[in-house]
N, C-alpha and C positions, 0 to 999 in steps of 0.2 A: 192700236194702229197709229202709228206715224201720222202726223197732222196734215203735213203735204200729201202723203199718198192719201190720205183720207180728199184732200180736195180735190186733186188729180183724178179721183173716179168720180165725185162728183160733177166734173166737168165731161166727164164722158157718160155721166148718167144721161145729163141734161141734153148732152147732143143725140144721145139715145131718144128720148122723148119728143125730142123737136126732129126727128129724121126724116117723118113723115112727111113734116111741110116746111122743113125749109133745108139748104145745102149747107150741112155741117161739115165739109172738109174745110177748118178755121185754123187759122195758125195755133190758136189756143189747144186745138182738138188732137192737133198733132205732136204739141207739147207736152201732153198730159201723160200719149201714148208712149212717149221716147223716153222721158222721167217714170215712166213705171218699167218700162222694158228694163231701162236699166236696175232695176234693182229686182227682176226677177228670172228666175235658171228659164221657168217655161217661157216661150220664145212664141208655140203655134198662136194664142188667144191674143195675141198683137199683130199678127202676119195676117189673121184673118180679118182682125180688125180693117185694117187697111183694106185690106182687098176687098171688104163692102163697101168704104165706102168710092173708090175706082169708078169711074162713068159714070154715065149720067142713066137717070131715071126715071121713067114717066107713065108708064104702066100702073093701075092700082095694084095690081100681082106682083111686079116689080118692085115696087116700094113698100110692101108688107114683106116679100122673099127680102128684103134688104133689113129691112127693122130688125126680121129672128135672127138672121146673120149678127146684126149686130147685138142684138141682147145675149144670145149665145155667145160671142166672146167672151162680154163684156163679163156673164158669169165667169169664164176660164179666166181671166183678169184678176179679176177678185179673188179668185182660189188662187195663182200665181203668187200673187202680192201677200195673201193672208200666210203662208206656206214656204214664204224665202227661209234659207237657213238663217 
């Protein structure tokens, strides 16, 4: 795997981890997203990304329904990136 795309998930791992408790929509987080989109055919495991992290959140239901949203990408992510031609 490519160096950059290897850190570029790391940076969306990290904001995975920290979703809980703090607001990871970071200029970094959406850098990481747009540098992998680009380099991969599947398109949904990014659109969905986004759109967890959309609004705010304050519920404990809410911010666990948001965490699998985003780990669930973030796997489609990684299969995306792993699987470019």
């Amino acid at each position: 795997m490519d160096e950059q795309i290897a850190e570029a998930i790391v940076i969306l791992q990290d904001a995975l981890d920290r979703s809980r408790t703090e607001d990871i929509r970071t200029p970094e987080v959406f850098a990481a997203l747009d540098f992998l989109a680009a380099r991969a055919t599947a398109k949904w495991p990014f659109k969905q990304f986004r759109e967890a992290l959309e609004g705010s959140v304050s519920q404990d239901w809410e911010i666990e329904g948001r965490r699998q949203v985003l780990n669930a990408s973030l796997n489609g992510i990684r299969r995306a990136v792993n699987n470019r031609g």
